[in-house]
C-alpha positions as CSV (number, residue, x, y, z in Angstrom):
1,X,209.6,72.8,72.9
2,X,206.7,70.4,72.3
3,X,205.7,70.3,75.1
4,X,205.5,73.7,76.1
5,X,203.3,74.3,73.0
6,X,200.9,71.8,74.0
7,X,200.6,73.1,77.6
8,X,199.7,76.5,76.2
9,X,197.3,75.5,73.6
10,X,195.8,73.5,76.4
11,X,195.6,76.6,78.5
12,X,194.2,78.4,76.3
13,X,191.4,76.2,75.1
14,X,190.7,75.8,78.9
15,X,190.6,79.5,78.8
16,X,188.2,80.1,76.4
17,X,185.9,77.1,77.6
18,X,185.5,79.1,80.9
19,X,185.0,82.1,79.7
20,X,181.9,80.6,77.3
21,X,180.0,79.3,80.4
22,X,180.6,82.3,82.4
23,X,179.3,84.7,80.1
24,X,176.2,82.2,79.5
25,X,175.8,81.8,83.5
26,X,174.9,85.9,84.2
27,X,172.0,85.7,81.5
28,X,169.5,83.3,83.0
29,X,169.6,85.5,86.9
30,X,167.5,88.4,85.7
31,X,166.6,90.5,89.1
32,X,163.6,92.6,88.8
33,X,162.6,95.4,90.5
34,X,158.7,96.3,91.0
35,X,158.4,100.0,91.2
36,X,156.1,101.7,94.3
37,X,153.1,101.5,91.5
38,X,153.4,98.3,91.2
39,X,153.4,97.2,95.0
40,X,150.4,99.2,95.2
41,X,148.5,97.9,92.5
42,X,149.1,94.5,94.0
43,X,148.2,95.5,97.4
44,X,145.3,97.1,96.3
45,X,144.2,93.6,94.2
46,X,145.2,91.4,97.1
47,X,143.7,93.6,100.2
48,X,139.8,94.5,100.0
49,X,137.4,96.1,102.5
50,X,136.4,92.5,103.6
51,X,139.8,91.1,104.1
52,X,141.9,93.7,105.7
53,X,141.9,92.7,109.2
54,X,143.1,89.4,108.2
55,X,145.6,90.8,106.0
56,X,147.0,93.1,108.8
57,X,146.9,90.6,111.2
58,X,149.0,88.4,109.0
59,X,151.4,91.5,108.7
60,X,151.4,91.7,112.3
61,X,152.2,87.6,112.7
62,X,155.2,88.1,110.2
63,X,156.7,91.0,112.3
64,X,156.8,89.3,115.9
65,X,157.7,85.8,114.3
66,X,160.7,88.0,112.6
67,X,161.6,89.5,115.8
């Protein structure tokens, strides 16, 4: 009966031990998700007047490498 005892109180604990780190592990992988504002704010920072032909052209090089 000792035995049995032990093995469930060891379950248990084993139990509980997992169930600490897994509820830990989901809170440090935070996805976000930039609205269609946001992409646009950034494109229009990043791509100017001067610098859009090289910007599509790297557009352009990302496609047909994807491909």
């Amino acid at each position: 009966m000792k035995h049995i005892f032990s093995i469930l109180l060891i379950g248990l604990m084993l139990f509980a031990v997992g169930c600490a780190e897994s509820d830990n592990a989901g809170g440090d992988t935070e996805t976000t998700v930039k609205t269609m504002d946001e992409y646009r704010a950034e494109a229009a920072e990043k791509i100017t007047e001067e610098n859009a032909e090289a910007e599509l052209e790297k557009l352009e090089a990302e496609i047909t490498d994807d491909e």
